[in-house]
C-alpha positions in Angstrom: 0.4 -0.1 -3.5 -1.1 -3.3 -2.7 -0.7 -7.0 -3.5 -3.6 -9.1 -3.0 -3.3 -12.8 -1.9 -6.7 -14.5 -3.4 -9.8 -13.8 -4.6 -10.3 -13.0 -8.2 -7.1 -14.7 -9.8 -4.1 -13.9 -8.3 -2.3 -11.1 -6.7 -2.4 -7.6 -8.3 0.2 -5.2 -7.8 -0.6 -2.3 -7.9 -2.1 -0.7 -4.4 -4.7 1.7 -2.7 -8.2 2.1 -1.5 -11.3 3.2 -2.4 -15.1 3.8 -2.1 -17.8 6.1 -3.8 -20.6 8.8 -3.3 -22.4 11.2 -5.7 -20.2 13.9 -6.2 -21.6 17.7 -5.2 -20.2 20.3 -7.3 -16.0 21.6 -7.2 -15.1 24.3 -4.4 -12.5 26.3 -4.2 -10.8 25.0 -0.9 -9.7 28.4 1.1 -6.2 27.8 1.7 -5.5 26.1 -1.9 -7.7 28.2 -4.1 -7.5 24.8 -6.1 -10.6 23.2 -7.2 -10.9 20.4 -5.2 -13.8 17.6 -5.3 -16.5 17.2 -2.3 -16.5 20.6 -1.8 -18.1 23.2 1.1 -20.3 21.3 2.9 -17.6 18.8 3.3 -14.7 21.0 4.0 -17.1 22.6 6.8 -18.0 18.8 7.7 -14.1 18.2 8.6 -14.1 21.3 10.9 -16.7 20.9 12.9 -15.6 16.9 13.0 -12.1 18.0 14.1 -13.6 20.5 16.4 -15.6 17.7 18.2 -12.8 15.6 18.2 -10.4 17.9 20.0 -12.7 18.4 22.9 -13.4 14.8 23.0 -9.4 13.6 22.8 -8.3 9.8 22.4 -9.1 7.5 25.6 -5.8 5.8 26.2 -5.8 2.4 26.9 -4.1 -0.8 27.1 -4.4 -2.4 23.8 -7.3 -5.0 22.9 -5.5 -8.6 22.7 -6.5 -9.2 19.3 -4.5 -5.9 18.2 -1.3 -7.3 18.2 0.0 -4.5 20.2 1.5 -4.5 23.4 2.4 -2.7 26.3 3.8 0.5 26.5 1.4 1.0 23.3 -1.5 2.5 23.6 -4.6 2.6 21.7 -7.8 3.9 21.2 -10.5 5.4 18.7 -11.3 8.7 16.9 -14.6 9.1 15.9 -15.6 10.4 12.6 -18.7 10.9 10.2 -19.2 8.4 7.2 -20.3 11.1 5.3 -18.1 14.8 5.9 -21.4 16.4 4.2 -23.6 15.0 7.1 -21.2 15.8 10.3 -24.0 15.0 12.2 -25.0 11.9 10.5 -23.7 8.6 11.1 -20.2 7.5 12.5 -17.8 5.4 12.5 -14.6 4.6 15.0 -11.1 5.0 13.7 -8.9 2.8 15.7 -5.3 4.2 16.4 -2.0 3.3 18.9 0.5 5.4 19.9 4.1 4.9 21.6 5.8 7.6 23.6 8.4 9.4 23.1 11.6 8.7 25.1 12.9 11.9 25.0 12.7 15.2 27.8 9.9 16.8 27.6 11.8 19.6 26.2 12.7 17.5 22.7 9.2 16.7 22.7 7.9 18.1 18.7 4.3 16.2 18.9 3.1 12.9 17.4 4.2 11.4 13.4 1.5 9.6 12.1 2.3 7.1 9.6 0.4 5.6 6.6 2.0 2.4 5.4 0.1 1.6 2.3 -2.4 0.1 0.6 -4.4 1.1 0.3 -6.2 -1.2 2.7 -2.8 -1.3 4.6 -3.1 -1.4 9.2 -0.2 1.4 10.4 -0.9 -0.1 14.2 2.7 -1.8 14.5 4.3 1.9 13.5 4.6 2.4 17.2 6.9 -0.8 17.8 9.5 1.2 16.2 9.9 2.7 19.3 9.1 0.2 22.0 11.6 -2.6 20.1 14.2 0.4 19.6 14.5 0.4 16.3 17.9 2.2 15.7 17.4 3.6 12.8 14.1 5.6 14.2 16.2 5.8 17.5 16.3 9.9 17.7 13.0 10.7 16.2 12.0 8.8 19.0 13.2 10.8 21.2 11.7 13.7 19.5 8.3 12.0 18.4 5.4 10.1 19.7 4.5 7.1 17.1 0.9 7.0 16.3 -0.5 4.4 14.1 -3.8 4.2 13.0 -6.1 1.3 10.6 -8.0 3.9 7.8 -11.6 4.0 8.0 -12.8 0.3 6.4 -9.4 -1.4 7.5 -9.1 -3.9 10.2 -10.7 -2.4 13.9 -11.9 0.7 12.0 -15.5 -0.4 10.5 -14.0 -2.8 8.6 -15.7 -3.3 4.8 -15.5 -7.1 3.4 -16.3 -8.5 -0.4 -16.7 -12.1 0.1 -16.1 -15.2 2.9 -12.3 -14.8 4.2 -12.1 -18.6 3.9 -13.2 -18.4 0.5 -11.1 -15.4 -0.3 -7.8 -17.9 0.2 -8.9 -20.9 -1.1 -6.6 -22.8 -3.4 -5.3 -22.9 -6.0 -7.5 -19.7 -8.0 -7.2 -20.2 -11.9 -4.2 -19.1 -13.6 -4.4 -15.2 -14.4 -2.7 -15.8 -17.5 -5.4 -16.4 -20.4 -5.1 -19.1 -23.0 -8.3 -18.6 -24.7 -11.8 -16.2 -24.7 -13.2 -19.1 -22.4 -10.6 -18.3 -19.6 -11.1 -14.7 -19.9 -14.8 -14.8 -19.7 -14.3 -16.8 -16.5 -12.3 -14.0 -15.0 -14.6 -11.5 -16.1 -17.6 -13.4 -14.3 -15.1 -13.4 -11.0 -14.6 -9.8 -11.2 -18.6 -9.0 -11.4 -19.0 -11.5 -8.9 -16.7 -9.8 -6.7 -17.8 -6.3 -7.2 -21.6 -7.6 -6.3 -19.7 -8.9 -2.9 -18.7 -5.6 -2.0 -21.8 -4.1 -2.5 -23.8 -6.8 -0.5 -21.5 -7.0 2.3 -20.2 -3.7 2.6 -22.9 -1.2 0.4 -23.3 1.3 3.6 -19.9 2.0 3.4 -18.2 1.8 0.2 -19.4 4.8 -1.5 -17.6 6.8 1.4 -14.2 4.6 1.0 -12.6 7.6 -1.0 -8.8 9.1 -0.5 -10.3 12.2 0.4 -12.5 11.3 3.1 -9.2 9.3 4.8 -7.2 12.5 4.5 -10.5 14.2 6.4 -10.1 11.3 8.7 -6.2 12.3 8.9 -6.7 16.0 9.9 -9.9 14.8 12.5 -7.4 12.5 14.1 -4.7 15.4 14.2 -7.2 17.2 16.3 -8.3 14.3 18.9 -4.6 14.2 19.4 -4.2 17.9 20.4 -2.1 18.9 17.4 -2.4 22.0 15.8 -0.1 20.9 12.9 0.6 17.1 11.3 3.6 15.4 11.4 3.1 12.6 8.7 5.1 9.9 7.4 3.4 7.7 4.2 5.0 5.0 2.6 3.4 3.9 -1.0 -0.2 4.6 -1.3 0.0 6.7 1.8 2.2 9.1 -0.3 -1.0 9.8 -2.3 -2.9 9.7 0.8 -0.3 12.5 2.3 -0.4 14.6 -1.0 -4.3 14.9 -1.3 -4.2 16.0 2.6 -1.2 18.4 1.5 -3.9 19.8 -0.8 -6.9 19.8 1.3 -5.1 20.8 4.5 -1.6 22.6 3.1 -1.8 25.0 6.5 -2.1 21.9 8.6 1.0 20.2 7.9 4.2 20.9 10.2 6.6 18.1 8.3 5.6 15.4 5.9 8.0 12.5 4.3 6.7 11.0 1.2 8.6 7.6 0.5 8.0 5.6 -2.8 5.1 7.7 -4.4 2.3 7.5 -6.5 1.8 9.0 -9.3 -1.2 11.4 -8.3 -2.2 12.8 -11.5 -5.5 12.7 -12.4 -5.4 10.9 -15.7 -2.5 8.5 -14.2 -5.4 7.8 -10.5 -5.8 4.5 -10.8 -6.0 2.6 -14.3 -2.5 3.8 -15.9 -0.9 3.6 -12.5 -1.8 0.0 -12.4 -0.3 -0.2 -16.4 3.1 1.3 -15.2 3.6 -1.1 -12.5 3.2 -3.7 -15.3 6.3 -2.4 -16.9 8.3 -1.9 -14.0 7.4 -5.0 -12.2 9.4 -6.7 -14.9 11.7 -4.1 -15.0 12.6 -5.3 -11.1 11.9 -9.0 -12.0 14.9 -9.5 -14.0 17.1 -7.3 -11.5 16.2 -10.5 -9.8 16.5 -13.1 -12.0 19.6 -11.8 -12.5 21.1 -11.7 -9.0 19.9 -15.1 -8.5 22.0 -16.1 -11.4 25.5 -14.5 -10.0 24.7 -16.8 -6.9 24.2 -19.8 -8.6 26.8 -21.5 -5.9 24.4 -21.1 -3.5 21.1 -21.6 -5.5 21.6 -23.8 -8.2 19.4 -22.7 -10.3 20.7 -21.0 -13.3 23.7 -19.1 -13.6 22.3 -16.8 -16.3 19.4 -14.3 -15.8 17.8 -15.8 -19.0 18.4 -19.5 -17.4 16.5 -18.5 -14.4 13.2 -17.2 -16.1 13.1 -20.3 -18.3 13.3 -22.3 -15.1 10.5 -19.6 -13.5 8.8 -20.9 -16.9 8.9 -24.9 -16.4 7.7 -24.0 -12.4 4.7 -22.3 -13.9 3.9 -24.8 -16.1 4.6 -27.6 -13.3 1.8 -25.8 -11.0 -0.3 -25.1 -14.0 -0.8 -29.0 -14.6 -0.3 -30.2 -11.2 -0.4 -27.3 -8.2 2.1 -28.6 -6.1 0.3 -30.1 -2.7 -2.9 -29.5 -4.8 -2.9 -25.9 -3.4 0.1 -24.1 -5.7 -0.9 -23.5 -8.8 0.3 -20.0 -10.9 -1.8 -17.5 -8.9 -0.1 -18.8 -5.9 3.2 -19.0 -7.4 2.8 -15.6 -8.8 1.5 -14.0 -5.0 4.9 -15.7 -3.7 7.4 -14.9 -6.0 5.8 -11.1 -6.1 8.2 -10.8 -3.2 11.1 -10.1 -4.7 10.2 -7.4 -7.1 9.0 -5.9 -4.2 11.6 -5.8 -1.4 15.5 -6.6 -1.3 15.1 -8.2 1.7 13.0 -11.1 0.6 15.6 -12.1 -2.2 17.6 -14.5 -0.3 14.1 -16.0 1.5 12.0 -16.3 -2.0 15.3 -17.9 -3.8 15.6 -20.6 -0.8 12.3 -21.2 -0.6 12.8 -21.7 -4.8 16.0 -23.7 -4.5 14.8 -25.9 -1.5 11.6 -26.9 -3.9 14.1 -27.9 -6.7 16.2 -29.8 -4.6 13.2 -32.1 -4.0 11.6 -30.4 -1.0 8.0 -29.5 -1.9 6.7 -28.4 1.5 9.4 -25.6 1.2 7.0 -23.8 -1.6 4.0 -25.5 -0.2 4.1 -23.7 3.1 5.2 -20.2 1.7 2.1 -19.9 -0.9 -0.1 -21.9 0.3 -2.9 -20.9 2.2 -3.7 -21.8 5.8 -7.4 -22.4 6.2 -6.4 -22.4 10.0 -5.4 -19.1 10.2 -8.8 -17.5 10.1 -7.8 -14.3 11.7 -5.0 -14.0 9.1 -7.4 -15.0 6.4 -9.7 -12.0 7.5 -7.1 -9.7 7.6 -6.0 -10.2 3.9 -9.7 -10.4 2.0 -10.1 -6.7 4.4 -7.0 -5.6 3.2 -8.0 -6.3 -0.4 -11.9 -5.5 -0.3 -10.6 -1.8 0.9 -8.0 -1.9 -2.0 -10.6 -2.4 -4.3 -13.4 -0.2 -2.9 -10.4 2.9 -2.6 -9.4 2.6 -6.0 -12.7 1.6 -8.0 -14.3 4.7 -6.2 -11.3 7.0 -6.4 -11.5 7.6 -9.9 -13.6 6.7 -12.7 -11.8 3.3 -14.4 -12.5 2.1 -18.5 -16.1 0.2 -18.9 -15.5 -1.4 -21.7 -13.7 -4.5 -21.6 -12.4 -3.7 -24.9 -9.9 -1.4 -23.5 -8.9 -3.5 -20.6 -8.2 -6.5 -23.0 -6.2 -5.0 -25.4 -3.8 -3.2 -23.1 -3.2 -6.0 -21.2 -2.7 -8.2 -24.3 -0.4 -5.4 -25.6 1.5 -5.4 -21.9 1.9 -8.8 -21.5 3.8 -9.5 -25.0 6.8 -8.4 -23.4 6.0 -7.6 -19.6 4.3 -10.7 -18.6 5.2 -11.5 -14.9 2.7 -9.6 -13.5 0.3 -7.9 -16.4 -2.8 -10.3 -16.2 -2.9 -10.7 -12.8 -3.2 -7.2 -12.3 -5.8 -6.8 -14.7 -8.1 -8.7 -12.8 -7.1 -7.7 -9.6 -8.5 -4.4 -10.6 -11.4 -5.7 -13.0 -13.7 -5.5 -10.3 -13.5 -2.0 -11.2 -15.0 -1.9 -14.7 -18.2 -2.9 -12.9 -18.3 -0.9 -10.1 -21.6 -0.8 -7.9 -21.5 2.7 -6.6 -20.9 6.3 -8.8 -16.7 6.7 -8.8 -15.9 10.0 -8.4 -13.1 12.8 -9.5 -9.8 12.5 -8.3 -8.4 15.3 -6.3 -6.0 17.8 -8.3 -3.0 17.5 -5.8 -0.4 20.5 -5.8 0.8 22.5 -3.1 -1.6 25.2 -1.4 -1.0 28.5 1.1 1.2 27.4 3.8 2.3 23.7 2.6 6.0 23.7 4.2 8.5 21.8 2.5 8.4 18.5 2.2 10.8 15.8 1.7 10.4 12.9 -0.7 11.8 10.0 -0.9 12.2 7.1 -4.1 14.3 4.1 -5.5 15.4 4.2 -9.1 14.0 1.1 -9.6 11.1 0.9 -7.7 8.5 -1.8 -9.1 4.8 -0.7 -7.1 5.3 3.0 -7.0 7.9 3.8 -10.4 10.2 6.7 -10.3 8.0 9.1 -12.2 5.6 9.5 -9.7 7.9 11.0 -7.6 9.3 13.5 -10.3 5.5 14.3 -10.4 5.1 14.8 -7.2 7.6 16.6 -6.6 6.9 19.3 -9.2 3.3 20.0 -8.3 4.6 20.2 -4.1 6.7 23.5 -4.3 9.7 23.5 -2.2 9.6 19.7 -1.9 12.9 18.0 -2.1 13.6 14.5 -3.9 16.5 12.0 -2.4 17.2 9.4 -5.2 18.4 6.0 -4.3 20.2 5.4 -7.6 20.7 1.7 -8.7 18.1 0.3 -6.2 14.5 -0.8 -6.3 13.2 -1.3 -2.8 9.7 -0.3 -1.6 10.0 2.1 1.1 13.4 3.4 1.6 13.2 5.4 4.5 13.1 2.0 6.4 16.4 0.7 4.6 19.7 0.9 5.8 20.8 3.6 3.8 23.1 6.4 5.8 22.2 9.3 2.7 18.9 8.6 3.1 18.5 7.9 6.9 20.5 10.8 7.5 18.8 13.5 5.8 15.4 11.7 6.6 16.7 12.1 10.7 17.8 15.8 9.8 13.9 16.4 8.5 12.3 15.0 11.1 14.6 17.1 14.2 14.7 20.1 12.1 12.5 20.8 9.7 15.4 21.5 6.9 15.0 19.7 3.4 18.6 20.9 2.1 19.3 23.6 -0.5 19.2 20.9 -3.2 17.7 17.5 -4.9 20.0 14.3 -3.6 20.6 11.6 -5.8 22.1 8.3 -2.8 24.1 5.6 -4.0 22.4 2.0 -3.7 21.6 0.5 -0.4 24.1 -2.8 0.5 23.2 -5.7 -2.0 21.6 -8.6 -0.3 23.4 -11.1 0.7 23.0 -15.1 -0.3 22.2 -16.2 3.0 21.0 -19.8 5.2 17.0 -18.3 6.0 14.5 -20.4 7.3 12.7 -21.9 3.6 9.0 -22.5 5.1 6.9 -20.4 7.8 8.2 -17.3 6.0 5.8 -14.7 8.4 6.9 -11.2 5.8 6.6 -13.0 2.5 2.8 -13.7 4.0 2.2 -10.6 5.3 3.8 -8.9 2.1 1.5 -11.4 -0.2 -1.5 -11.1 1.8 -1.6 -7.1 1.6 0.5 -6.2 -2.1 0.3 -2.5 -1.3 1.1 -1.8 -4.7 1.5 0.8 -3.8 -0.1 -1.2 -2.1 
């Protein structure tokens, strides 16, 4: 899923993409013989697409400076249709990298793709997993090119925007907690607002910015790279992205890794996906709250779990009267401290950062969630990142209308899961107004010649909760589920974790899932730690994209 770093309130957290079109009638898709959304003309759209682009291929070149990428990666683009109906029609450039394998050509098994989220997530630094030798990706490597790619609307692939980038981060947005109708009216003219933006700035587009029409994208880039079969790795919204391709294209897939999944049931795609994460955000908070409190030597401050929210409290209302360098208020707080719930690894940075601010160092918290009106290609990147968030999931599925609905769940929510309820409400607000016809979410399940795949999921996990991956992994027959018991990281098949990195190694070489369901113990606890407590580049990046899935 995504987190969000401006715009309408504060960060959301839940995470995906989206974008809308009127819907032609259900088809039965060939190889499923599931109903499927978007039906004949599109599924013969993607062939003739895929057919194009395997004749045309991917022009290799040295990266663009801008990317971010650099040598041995490579990059280039994949040109699709906006519209799989119209193959013919207009089109647009999907931008994608790649890094070699190092292996003989011999161990060669073709090119992993990789998703990382969102949606409105860039994969284009997947491929640095090999050139900066990442051990833990060290033999599939060896076995694997890396290709990365930006989904259509995302960064160099016909990007979509909502409103001014520099506007987008300006400081400090009104709290997203309510304390009357008058605040709550003013959100609700924010989200309308915002949904308007998209339209203006990015109406040729949006109503194509569907998860179906990425997972065409998907199989169109499979062909330009002269694959007959996908290798596919998706992390948080790109579970849901690999399970709808799954569907669509179950006799395209070779091997597939689903790690911390959505929950792709229709009546779950997006609103009560975006509920759960309410509850299990605060589920992950206190795991938190409560480590911080056994390292109170090193912190200082609180040595119970309890003593820690109420000081979270008294910060909150510190930046609600008087955002601290008159850019911090709640919303900014609230993007910051979103952090820890998410990832293990930013415990120790977001309880320095916390500590350093207590001990009287204000540019510690200042420089973390503030924004940097400098950074303007950093400030483009996030409001992307979130208008294709928004368009994904606002045209995905269809979302409540009434704000009715909206208000009383999230009232209901917040009595006793408040760290992130109404910030996620209007993170996802926009879609209650939506300016283009959302559409029918795909029935995911597993079709003729879906091999088995392997999922993986924390116990814990706070964007992506367990369930979705007990749902998943019912509908994908002949899937199999590793558990990281105990743990609530985003992503696991990036953590140090010999169960899982083992069995995730074994997949990838070998194609073999294992007779039987895994449950892992915990990853290694972080540690309380000296980290840098300003200039925090991941807690940015992490803040400025909250795949949630995002």
């Amino acid at each position: 899923m995504n987190i969000r770093n401006a715009s309408i309130a504060a960060v959301g957290a839940a995470a995906l993409t989206a974008g809308f079109v009127l819907v032609p009638p259900a088809f039965a898709d060939a190889r499923s013989g599931q109903a499927q959304p978007g039906g004949g003309a599109e599924a013969r759209g993607v062939k003739i697409a895929a057919a194009r682009a395997a004749k045309e291929g991917v022009d290799w070149k040295d990266c663009p400076e801008d990317w971010g990428v650099q040598k041995p990666v490579q990059c280039g683009f994949v040109t699709v249709p906006v519209d799989y109906s119209d193959p013919g029609g207009r089109t647009i450039k999907i931008a994608v990298d790649r890094a070699e394998s190092t292996g003989a050509e011999k161990d060669h098994q073709g090119s992993l793709l990789y998703n990382p989220g969102g949606p409105g997530g860039s994969g284009l630094s997947f491929p640095t997993r090999i050139t900066k030798n990442d051990a833990l990706w060290k033999k599939a490597a060896k076995a694997y090119d890396f290709v990365g790619f930006d989904p259509r609307g995302v960064g160099h692939s016909a990007p979509v925007s909502c409103m001014d980038p520099q506007e987008y981060v300006k400081a400090p947005k009104q709290d997203p907690v309510p304390g009357d109708e008058a605040d709550k009216r003013a959100q609700r003219k924010l989200a309308e607002e915002y949904a308007e933006g998209c339209k203006e700035r990015s109406g040729g587009l949006l109503p194509h910015m569907t998860t179906p029409n990425t997972a065409r994208d998907l199989d169109v880039i499979r062909a330009a790279l002269g694959e007959k079969k996908l290798n596919y790795l998706g992390v948080s919204y790109g579970t849901y992205l690999g399970s709808v391709y799954g569907t669509l294209f179950p006799a395209h897939v070779r091997r597939m890794i689903l790690d911390s999944v959505v929950n792709p049931s229709r009546d779950q795609i997006w609103y009560k996906n975006n509920l759960d994460q309410n509850v299990a955000f605060q589920g992950r908070w206190e795991d938190w709250t409560k480590w911080v409190a056994e390292h109170d030597e090193t912190y200082g401050i609180g040595d119970t779990a309890a003593k820690v929210n109420e000081q979270w409290k008294k910060l909150r209302a510190e930046a609600a009267k008087k955002p601290f360098g008159g850019v911090v208020g709640p919303a900014e707080l609230l993007t910051f401290f979103q952090n820890a719930p998410y990832y293990d690894q930013m415990w120790p940075q977001v309880a320095k950062v916390w500590s350093d601010h207590r001990k009287g160092n204000e540019k510690a918290l200042v420089e973390a969630a503030g924004p940097d009106l400098s950074d303007k290609a950093g400030n483009k990147a996030a409001e992307n990142g979130n208008a294709v968030y928004t368009a994904v999931e606002c045209t995905d599925a269809k979302w409540p209308a009434g704000w009715d609905k909206w208000d009383s769940d999230s009232t209901r929510l917040h009595e006793k899961h408040p760290f992130l309820t109404w910030s996620n409400t209007w993170l996802n607000l926009p879609c209650a107004t939506w300016p283009v016809k959302q559409q029918e979410p795909v029935e995911v399940g597993s079709g003729e010649g879906l091999p088995p795949v392997l999922i993986t999921q924390s116990e814990r996990d706070a964007a992506t909760p367990y369930g979705g991956a007990l749902e998943v992994h019912k509908r994908l027959k002949g899937s199999r589920l590793i558990t990281e018991r105990d743990a609530g990281s985003h992503g696991i098949t990036d953590v140090r974790n010999p169960c899982i990195n083992k069995r995730v190694e074994t997949y990838l070489l070998e194609g073999t899932v294992g007779g039987k369901d895994v449950v892992c113990a915990p990853h290694s606890a972080p540690v309380p730690q000296i980290v840098p407590s300003v200039s925090l580049p991941e807690a940015k990046a992490g803040a400025a994209r909250l795949q949630g899935p995002r």
